[in-house]
MIKOLKOL-405830 format. One record per residue: residue number from 0; chain; x, y, z of N, C-alpha, C in turn. Coordinates in nm, 3 decimals, decimal comma. Last residue first. Layout:
<recs>
<NUM; "A"; <X; Y; Z>; <X; Y; Z>; <X; Y; Z>>
...
</recs>
This chain:
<recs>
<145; "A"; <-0,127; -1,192; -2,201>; <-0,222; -1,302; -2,170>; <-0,335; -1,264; -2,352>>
<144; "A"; <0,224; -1,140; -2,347>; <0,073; -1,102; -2,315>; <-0,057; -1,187; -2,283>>
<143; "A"; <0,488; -1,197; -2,274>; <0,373; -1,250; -2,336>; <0,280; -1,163; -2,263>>
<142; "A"; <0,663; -1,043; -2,059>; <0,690; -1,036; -2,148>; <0,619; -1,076; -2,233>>
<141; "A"; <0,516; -0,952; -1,784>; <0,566; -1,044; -1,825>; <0,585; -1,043; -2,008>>
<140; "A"; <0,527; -0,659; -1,605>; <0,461; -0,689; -1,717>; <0,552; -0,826; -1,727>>
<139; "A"; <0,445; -0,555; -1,296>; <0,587; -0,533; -1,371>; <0,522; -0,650; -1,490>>
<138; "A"; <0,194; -0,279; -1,263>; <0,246; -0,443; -1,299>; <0,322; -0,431; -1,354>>
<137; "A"; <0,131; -0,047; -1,011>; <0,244; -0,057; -1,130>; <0,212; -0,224; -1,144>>
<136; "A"; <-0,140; 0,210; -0,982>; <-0,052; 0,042; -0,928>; <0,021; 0,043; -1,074>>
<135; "A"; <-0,263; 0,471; -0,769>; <-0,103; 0,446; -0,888>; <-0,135; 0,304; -0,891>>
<134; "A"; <-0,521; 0,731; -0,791>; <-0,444; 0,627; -0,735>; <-0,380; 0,498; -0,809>>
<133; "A"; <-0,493; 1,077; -0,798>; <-0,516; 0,973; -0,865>; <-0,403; 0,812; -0,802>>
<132; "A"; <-0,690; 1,356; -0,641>; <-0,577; 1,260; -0,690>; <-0,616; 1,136; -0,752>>
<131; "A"; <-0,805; 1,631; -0,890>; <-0,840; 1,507; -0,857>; <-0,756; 1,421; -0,832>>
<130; "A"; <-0,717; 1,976; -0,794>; <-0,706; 1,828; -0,894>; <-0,750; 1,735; -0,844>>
<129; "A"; <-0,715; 2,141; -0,630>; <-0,843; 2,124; -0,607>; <-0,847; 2,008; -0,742>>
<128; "A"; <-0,453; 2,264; -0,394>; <-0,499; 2,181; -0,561>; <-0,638; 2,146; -0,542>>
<127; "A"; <-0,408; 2,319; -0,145>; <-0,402; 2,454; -0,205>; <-0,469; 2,370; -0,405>>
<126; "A"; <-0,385; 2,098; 0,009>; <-0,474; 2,175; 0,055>; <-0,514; 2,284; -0,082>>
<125; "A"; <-0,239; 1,786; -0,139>; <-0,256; 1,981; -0,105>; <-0,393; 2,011; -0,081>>
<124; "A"; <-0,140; 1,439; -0,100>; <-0,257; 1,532; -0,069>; <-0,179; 1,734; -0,067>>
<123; "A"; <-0,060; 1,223; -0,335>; <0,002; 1,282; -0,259>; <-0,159; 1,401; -0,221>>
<122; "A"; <-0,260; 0,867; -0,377>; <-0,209; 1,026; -0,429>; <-0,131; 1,093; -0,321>>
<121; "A"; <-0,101; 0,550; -0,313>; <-0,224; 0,689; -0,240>; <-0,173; 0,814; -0,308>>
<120; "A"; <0,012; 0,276; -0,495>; <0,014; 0,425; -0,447>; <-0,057; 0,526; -0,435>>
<119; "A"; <0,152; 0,015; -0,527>; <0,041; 0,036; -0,505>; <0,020; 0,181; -0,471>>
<118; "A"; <0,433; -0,185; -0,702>; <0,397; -0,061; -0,688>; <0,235; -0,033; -0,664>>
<117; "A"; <0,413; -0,460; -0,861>; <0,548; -0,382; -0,776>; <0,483; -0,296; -0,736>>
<116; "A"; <0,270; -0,751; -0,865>; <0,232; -0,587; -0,849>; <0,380; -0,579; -0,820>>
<115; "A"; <0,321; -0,899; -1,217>; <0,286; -0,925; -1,060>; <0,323; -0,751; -0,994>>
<114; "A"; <0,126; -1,013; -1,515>; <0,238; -0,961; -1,447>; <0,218; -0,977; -1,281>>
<113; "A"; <-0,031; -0,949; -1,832>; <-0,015; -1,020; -1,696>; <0,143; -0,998; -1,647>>
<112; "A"; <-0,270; -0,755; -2,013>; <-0,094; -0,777; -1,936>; <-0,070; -0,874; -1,846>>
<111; "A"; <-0,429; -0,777; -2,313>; <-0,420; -0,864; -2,173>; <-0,250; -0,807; -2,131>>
<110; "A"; <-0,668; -0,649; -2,527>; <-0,548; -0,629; -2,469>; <-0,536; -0,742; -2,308>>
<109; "A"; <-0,859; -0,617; -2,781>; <-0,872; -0,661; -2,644>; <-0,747; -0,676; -2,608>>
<108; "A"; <-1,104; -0,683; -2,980>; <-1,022; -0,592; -2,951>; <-0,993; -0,552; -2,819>>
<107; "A"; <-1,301; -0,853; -2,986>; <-1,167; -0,928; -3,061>; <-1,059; -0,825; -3,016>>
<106; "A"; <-1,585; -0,618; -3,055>; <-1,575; -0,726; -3,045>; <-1,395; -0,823; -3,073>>
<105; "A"; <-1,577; -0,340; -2,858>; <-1,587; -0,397; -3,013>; <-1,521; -0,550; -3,006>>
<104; "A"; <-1,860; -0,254; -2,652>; <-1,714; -0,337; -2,661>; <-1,746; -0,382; -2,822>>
<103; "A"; <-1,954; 0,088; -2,680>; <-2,010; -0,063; -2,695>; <-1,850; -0,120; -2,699>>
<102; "A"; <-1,968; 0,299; -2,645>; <-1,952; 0,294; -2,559>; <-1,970; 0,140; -2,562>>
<101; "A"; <-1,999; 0,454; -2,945>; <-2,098; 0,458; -2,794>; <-2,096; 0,410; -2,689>>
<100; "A"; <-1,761; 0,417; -3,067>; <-1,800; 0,534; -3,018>; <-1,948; 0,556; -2,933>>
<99; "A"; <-1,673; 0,121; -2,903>; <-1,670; 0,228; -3,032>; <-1,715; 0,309; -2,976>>
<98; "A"; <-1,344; 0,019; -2,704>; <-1,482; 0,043; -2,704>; <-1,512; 0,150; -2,844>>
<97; "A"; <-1,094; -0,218; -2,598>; <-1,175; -0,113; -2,668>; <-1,317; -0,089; -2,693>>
<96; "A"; <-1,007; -0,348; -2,242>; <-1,149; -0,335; -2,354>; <-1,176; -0,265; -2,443>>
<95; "A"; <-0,759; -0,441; -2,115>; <-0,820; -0,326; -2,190>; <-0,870; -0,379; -2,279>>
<94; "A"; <-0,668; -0,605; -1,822>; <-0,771; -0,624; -1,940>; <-0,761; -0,487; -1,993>>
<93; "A"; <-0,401; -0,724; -1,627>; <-0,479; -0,578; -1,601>; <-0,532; -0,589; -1,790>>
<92; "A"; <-0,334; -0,916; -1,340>; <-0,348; -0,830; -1,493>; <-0,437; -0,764; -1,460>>
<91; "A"; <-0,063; -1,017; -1,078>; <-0,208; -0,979; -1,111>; <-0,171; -0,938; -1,282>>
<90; "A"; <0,078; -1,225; -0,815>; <0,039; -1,208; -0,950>; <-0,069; -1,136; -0,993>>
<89; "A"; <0,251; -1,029; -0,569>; <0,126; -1,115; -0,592>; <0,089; -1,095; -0,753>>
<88; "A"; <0,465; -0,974; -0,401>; <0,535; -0,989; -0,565>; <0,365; -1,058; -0,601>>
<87; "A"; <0,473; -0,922; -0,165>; <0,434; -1,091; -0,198>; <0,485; -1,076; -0,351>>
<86; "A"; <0,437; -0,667; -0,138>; <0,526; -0,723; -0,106>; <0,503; -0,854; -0,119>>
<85; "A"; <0,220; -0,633; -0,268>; <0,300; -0,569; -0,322>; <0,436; -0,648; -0,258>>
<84; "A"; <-0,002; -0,698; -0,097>; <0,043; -0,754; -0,187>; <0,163; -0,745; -0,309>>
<83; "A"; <-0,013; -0,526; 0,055>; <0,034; -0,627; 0,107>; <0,068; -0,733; -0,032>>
<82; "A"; <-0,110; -0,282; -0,107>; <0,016; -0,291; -0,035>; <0,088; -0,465; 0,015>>
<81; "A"; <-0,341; -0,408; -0,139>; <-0,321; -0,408; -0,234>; <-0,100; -0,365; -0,195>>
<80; "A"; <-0,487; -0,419; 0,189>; <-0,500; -0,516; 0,072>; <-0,362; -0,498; -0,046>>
<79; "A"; <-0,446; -0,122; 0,206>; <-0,378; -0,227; 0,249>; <-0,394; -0,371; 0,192>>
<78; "A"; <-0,605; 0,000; -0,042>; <-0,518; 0,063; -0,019>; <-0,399; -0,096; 0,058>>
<77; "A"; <-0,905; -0,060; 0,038>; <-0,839; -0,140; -0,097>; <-0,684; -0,094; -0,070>>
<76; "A"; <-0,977; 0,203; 0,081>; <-1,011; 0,026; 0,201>; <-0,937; -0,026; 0,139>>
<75; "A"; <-0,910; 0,384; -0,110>; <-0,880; 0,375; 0,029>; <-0,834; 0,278; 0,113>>
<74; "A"; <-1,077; 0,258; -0,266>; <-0,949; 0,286; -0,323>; <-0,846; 0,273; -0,188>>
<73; "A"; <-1,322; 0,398; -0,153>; <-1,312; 0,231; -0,185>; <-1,188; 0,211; -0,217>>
<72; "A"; <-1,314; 0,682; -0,135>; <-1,344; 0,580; -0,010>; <-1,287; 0,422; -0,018>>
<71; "A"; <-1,056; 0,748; -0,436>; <-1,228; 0,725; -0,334>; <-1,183; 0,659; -0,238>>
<70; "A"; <-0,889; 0,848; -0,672>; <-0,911; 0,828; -0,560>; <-1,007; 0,864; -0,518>>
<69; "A"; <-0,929; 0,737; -0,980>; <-0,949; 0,857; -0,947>; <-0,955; 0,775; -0,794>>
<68; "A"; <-0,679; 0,519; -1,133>; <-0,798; 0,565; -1,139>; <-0,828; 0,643; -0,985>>
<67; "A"; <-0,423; 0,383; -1,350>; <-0,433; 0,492; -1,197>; <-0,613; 0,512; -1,252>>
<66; "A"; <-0,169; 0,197; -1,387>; <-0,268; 0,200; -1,444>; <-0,308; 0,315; -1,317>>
<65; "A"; <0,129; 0,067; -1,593>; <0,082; 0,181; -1,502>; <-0,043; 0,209; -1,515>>
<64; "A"; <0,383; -0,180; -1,652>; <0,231; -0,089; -1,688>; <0,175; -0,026; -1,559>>
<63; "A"; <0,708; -0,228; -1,751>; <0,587; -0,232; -1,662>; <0,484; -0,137; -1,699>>
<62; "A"; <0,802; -0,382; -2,102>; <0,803; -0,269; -1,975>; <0,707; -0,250; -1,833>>
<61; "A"; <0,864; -0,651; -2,146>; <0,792; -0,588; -2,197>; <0,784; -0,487; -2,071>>
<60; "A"; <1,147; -0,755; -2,397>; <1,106; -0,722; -2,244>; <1,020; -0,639; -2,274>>
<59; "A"; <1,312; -1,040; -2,598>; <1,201; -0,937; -2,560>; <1,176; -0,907; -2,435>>
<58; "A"; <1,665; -1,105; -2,740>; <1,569; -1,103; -2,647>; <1,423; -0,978; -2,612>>
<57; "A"; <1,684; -0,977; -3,085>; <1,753; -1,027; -2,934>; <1,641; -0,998; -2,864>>
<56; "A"; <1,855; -0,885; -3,379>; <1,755; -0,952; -3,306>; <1,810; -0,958; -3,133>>
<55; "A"; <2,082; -0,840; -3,541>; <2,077; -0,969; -3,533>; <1,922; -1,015; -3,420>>
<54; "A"; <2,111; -0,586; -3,816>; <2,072; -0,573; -3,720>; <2,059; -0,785; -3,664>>
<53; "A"; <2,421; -0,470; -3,966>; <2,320; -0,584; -3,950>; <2,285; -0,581; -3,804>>
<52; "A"; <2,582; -0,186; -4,120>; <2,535; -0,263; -3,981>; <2,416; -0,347; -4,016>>
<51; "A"; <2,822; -0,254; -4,389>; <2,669; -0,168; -4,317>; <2,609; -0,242; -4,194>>
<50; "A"; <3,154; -0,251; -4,267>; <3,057; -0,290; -4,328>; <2,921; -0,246; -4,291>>
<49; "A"; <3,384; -0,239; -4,149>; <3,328; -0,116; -4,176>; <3,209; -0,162; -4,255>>
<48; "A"; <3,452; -0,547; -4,042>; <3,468; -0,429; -3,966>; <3,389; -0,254; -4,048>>
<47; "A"; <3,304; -0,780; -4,155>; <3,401; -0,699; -4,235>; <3,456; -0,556; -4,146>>
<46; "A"; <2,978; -0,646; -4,051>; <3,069; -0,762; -4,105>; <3,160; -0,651; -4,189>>
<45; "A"; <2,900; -0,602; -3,768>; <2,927; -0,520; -3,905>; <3,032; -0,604; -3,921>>
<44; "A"; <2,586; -0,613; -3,559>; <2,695; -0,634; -3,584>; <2,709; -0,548; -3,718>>
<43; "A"; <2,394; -0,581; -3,287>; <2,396; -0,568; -3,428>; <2,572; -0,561; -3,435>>
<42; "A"; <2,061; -0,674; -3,075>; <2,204; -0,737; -3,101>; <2,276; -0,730; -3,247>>
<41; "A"; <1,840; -0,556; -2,879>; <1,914; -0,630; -3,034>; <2,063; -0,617; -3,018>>
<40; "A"; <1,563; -0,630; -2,725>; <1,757; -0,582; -2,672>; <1,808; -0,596; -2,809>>
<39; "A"; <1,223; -0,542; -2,786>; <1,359; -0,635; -2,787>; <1,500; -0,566; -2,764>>
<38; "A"; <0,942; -0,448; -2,657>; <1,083; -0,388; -2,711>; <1,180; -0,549; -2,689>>
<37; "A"; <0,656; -0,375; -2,553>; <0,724; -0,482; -2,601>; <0,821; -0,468; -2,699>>
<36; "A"; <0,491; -0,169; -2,335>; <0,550; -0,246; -2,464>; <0,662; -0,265; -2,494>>
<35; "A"; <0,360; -0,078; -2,071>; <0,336; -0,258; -2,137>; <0,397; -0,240; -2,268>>
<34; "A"; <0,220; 0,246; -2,078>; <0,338; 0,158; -2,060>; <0,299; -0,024; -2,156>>
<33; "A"; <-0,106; 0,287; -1,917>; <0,017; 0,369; -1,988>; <0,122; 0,215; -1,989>>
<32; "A"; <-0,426; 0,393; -1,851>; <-0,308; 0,266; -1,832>; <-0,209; 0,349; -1,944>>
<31; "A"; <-0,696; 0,552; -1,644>; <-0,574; 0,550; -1,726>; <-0,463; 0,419; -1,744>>
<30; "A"; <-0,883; 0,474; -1,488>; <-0,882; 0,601; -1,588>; <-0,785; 0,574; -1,711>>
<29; "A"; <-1,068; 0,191; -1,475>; <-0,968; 0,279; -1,410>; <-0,926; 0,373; -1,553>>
<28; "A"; <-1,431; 0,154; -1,450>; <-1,314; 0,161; -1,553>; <-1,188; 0,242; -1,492>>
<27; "A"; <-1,624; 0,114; -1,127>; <-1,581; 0,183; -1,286>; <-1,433; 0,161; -1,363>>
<26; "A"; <-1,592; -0,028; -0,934>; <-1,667; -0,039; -1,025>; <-1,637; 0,039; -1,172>>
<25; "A"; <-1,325; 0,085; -0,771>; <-1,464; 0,092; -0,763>; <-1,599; 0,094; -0,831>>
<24; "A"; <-1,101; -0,165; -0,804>; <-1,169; -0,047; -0,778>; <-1,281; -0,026; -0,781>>
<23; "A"; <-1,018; -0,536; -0,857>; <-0,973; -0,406; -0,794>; <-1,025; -0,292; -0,831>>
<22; "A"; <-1,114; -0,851; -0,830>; <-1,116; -0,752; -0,907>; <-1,084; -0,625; -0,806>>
<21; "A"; <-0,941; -1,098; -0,707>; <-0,990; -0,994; -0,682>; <-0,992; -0,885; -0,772>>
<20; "A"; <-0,863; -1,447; -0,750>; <-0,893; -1,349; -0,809>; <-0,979; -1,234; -0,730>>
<19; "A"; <-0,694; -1,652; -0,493>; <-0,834; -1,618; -0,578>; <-0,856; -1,485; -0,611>>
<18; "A"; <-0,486; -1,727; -0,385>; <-0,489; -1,720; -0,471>; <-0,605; -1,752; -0,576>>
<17; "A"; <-0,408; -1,655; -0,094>; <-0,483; -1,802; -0,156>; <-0,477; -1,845; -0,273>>
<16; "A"; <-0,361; -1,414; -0,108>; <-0,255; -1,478; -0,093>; <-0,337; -1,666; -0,079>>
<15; "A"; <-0,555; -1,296; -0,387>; <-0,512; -1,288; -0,292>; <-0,397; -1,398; -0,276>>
<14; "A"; <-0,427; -1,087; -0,748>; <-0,497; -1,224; -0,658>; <-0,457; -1,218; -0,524>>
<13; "A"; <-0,617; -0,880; -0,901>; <-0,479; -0,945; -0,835>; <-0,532; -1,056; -0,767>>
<12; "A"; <-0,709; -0,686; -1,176>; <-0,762; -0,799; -1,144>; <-0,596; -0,853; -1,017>>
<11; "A"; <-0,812; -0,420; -1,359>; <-0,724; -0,458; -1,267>; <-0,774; -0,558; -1,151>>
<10; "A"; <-0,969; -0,281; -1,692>; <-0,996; -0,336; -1,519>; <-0,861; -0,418; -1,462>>
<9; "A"; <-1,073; -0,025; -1,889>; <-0,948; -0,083; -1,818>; <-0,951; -0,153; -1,693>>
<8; "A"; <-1,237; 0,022; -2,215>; <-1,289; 0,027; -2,056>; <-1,146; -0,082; -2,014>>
<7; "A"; <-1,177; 0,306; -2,401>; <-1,129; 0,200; -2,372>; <-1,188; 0,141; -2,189>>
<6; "A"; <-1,142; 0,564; -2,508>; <-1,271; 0,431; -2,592>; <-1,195; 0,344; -2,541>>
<5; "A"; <-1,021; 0,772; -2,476>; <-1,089; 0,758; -2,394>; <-1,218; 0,629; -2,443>>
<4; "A"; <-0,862; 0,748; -2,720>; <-0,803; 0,776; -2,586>; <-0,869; 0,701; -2,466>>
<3; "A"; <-0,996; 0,679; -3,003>; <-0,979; 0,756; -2,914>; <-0,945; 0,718; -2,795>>
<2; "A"; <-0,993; 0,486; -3,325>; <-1,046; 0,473; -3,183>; <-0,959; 0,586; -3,056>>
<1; "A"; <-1,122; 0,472; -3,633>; <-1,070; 0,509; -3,546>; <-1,058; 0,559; -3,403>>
<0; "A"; <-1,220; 0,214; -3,847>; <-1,267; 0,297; -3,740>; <-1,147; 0,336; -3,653>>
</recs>
């Protein structure tokens, strides 16, 4: 089965400064996640100075993830909350749920980032766009995946 773009339900979970879990937006699935993969630094040599390059491996980093869902009222309230935590470096993940084509969770297919917030961000506002903004959080990604 092949799975589409939009077959995925995405939730964003941080913790307060107690450190109890807060699910983050407004009930619905945040729109979009981008980023989280997992690239190694390698390290390649050439034996014999002109010899065919050997690749040797090297350390993994997994990029930060970007997740944004449609700005609201609730996004809003959530706005300082989620700032403040930005500066605490506050641990949070972020779940992707694939889904089949009705909308059902397929069972095992399931994504985990864990990481801590860098980045919380209010769309920019025009008078003259009638686009939907969209509101930003960045997790700088820990290199394992939950």
């Amino acid at each position: 089965m092949y799975i589409r773009e939009d077959q995925a339900d995405i939730r964003l979970t941080v913790y307060d400064k107690n450190g109890a879990p807060v699910s983050i937006g407004d009930g619905n699935s945040w729109a979009t996640y981008a980023g989280a993969e997992l690239e190694a630094a390698g390290a390649k040599t050439r034996p014999g100075g002109m010899g065919y390059e050997i690749e040797l491996g090297g350390p993994a980093s997994r990029s930060d993830c970007t997740v944004e869902i449609q700005n609201s009222d609730t996004m809003i309230a959530l706005h300082s909350f989620l700032e403040s935590r930005v500066s605490r470096s506050a641990r949070a993940y972020i779940v992707v749920t694939y889904l089949d084509d009705e909308g059902n969770t397929i069972p095992g297919a399931q994504f985990k980032i864990n990481g801590r917030i860098k980045k919380a961000a209010l769309p920019g506002q025009n008078y003259n766009s009638p686009t939907v903004g969209m509101y930003a959080v960045i997790v700088g990604a820990n290199e394992q995946a939950g």
